[in-house]
Steps between C-alpha positions, in 0.01 A plus 500: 500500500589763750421801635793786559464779732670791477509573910315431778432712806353237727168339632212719597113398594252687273190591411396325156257720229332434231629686223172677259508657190500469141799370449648134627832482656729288315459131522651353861427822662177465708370775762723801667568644860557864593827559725492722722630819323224462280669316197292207331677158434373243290579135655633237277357166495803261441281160400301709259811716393679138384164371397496787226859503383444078467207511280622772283851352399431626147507886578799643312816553689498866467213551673506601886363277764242654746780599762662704259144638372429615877783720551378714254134561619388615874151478623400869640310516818192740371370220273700189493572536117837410357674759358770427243859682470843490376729505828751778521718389858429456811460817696541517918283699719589628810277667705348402873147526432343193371199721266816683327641186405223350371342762343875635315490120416221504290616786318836345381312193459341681254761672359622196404795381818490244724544632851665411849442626807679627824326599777810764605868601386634199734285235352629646167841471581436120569348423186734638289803383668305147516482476129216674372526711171319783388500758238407772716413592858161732623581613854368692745666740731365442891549192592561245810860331527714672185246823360551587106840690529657252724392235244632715196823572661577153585371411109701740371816396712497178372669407193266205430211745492564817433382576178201346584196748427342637800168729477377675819137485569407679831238773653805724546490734214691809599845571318704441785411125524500481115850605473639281783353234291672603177852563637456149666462334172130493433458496107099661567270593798127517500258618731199345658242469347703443171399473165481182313601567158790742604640247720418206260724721224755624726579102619537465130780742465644409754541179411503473140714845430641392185128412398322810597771742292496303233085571509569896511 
């Protein structure tokens, strides 16, 4: 038997909890740990992980193994319940402040994405360029390093990434900074504090365009 991971982002000490609710995590997943922009992770117990997928050799082929199970369920901080959803992408957030990117988390978490995170336009850059694919990017505006137009311009100079969607999310909310945005190559912008459904629907188109007008 083995186990295949998808990535890996290093070693890290952390602080083990005891997950509570109703409902079990999937066998070979024992316990969680909060990181440190608030996201919940369950850990993975490799001996009882192998231990499962041994002693249940008969389970039909077309049904998933508990690693695949997991990436479609998160645990939400409020409660520790797991939630269950069909994944639409993986979205990036870029903003500075750590309660932003947690909290704008959640809400596409909900809504059904998986998210990444940048803590500024710079560390942005980096990812992408590094490999890391997204559907969409949330960004801020004021920012250390590269702010939110210096990170669209470079996106949208870039023929690897330019039609990448990029959504502006910022306290600014006067017309002059909304326009900037939009002649830069924004495809929406949002003020703070934004709205979940609105920005949950206008990810959606987007994204999924095609989708969307076939729907009206």
């Amino acid at each position: 038997m083995a186990v295949q991971v998808d990535r890996c982002w290093g070693e890290q000490e952390v602080a083990i909890r005891r997950v509570e609710g109703n409902i079990p995590l999937p066998s070979g997943f024992s316990n969680c740990t909060i990181l440190g922009d608030g996201r919940v992770v369950p850990l993975v117990n490799a001996n009882e992980l192998l231990y499962w997928i041994t002693t249940n050799e008969r389970t039909p082929r077309t049904n998933q193994l508990p690693s695949a199970r997991l990436k479609n369920v998160f645990l939400t901080p409020a409660d520790d319940t797991v939630v269950s959803m069909n994944q639409k992408g993986t979205i990036l957030i870029v903003d500075d402040s750590i309660n932003v990117r947690r909290f704008l988390a959640l809400t596409l978490e909900k809504g059904g994405y998986q998210v990444e995170q940048a803590k500024d336009g710079q560390d942005a850059l980096d990812k992408l360029q590094n490999g890391l694919r997204v559907q969409a990017v949330i960004c801020d505006i004021e920012m250390p390093r590269v702010d939110g137009y210096g990170f669209l311009g470079r996106i949208k100079s870039n023929n690897d990434f330019k039609d990448l969607p990029i959504a502006m999310l910022t306290s600014r909310s006067s017309d002059k900074h909304r326009q900037l945005a939009i002649q830069l190559g924004a495809r929406a912008y949002f003020s703070k504090p934004y709205n979940e459904q609105e920005l949950l629907k206008t990810l959606d188109e987007i994204i999924f365009p095609l989708a969307e007008a076939s729907k009206g």
